[in-house]
C-alpha positions in Angstrom: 5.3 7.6 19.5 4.6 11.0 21.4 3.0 12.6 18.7 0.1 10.3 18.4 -0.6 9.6 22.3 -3.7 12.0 22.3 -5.3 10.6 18.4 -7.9 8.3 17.8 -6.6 5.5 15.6 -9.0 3.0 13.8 -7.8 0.6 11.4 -10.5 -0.5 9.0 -11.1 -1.4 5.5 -11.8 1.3 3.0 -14.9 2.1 2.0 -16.5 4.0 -0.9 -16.5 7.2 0.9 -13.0 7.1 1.8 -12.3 7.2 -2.3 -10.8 11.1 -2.5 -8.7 10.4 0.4 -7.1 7.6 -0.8 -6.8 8.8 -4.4 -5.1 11.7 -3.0 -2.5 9.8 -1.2 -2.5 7.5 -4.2 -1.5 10.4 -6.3 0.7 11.9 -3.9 2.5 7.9 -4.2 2.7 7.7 -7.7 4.8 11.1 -7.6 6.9 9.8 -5.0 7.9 6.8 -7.0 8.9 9.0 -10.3 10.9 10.3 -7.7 13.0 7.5 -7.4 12.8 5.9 -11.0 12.5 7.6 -14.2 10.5 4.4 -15.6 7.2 5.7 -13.3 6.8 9.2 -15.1 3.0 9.9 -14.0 0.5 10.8 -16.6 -1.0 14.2 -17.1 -4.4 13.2 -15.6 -2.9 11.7 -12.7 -5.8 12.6 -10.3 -8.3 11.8 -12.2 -6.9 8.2 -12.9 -6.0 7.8 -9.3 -9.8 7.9 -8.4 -11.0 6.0 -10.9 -8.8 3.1 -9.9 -9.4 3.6 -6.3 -13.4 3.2 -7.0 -12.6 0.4 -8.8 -10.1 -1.4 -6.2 -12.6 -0.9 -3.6 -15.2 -2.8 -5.0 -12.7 -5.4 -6.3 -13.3 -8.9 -4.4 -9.1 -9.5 -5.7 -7.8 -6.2 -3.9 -8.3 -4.8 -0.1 -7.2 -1.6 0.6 -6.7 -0.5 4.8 -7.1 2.6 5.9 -6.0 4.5 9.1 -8.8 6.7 10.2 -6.7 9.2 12.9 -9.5 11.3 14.5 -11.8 10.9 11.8 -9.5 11.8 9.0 -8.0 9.1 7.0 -4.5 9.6 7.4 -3.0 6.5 5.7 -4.0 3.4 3.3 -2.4 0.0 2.2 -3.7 -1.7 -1.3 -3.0 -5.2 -2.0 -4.0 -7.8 -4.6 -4.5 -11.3 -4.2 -3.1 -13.0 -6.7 -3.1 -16.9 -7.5 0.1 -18.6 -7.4 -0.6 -21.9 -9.9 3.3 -23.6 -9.8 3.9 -22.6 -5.9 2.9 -23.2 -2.0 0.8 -21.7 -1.1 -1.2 -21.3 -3.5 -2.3 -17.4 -2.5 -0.5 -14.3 -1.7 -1.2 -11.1 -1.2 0.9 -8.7 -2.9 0.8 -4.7 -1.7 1.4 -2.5 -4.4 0.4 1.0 -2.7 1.1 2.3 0.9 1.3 5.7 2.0 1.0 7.2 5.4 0.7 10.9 5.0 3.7 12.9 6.5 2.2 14.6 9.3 1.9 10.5 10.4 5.3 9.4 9.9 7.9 7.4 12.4 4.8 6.6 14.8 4.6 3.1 14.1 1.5 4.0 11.7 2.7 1.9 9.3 3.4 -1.1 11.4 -0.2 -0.9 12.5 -1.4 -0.7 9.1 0.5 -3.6 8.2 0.0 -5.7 11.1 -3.7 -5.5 10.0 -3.8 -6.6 6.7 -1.8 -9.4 7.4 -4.1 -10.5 10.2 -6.9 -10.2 7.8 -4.6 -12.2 5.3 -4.0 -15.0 7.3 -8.0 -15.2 8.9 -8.8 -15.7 4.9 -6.2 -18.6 4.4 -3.5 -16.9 2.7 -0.3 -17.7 4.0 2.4 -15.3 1.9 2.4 -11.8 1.8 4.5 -9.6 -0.5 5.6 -5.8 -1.2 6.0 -4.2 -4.5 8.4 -1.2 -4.4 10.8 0.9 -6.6 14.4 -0.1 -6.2 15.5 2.8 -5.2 13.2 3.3 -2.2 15.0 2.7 0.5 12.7 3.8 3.0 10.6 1.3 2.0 12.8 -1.3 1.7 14.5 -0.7 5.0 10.4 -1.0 6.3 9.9 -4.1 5.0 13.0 -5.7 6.1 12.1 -4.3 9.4 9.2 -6.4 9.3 10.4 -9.3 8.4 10.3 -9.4 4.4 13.4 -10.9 2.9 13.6 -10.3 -1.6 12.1 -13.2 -3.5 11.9 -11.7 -7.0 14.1 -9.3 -9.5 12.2 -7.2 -11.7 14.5 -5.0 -14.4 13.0 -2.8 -16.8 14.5 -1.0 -20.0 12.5 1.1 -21.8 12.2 0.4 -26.1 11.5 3.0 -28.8 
């Protein structure tokens, strides 16, 4: 925790300005995951498509993205969709599908704090299950989400057809 005694830290929701930030660390994410599975190969015009989704996530009333501002520089996000659960209780969740802290950032409980805060804001709205979306191979992030008190729900395999 040492290295972030003497920064700022807000946690806030994103806002338009904040788009080139996050579609950075959105990019820098999407690499990571090739990383660990061949099935996420990123496209040629990665950057580009990483900003255009970010604008549009951030105006979405069915995604909230968190970001952690860190003396004025957004050092970290967290994107999540809520999605409608027609068979199941409860009815909502909110399913995170992007999260990246930038390295500098790391192993200060950063994370935790991002978390923490978009569950809050979860539950204040009513929903009452939150999920994380992840390559299988990421063990960091599964070893983070067990950590706080995920459990798996849900097997997704993929094979990929010519």
């Amino acid at each position: 925790m040492s290295k972030m005694v003497n920064r700022k830290i807000l946690i806030r929701e994103a806002e338009a300005g904040d788009a080139e930030d996050i579609a950075k660390m959105m990019a820098r994410l999407k690499k990571l995951n090739e990383e660990f599975e061949t099935q996420f190969k990123v496209v040629d015009d990665l950057d580009k498509k990483a900003l255009d989704y970010t604008n549009k996530v951030i105006k979405s009333e069915k995604s909230i993205i968190t970001v952690a501002e860190i003396n004025g520089k957004v050092g970290g996000f967290i994107k999540a969709d809520i999605v409608d659960r027609i068979f199941y209780q409860p009815k909502s969740e909110l399913r995170i599908t992007d999260f990246y802290i930038m390295p500098e950032f790391r192993r200060n409980g950063l994370g935790k704090k991002i978390l923490t805060d978009l569950t809050d804001r979860a539950s204040k709205n009513g929903i009452k299950m939150i999920t994380a979306e992840f390559p299988a191979l990421n063990l960091i992030g599964l070893n983070f989400y067990k950590k706080s008190g995920f459990r798996g729900i849900l097997n997704v395999y993929g094979k990929e057809i010519s």
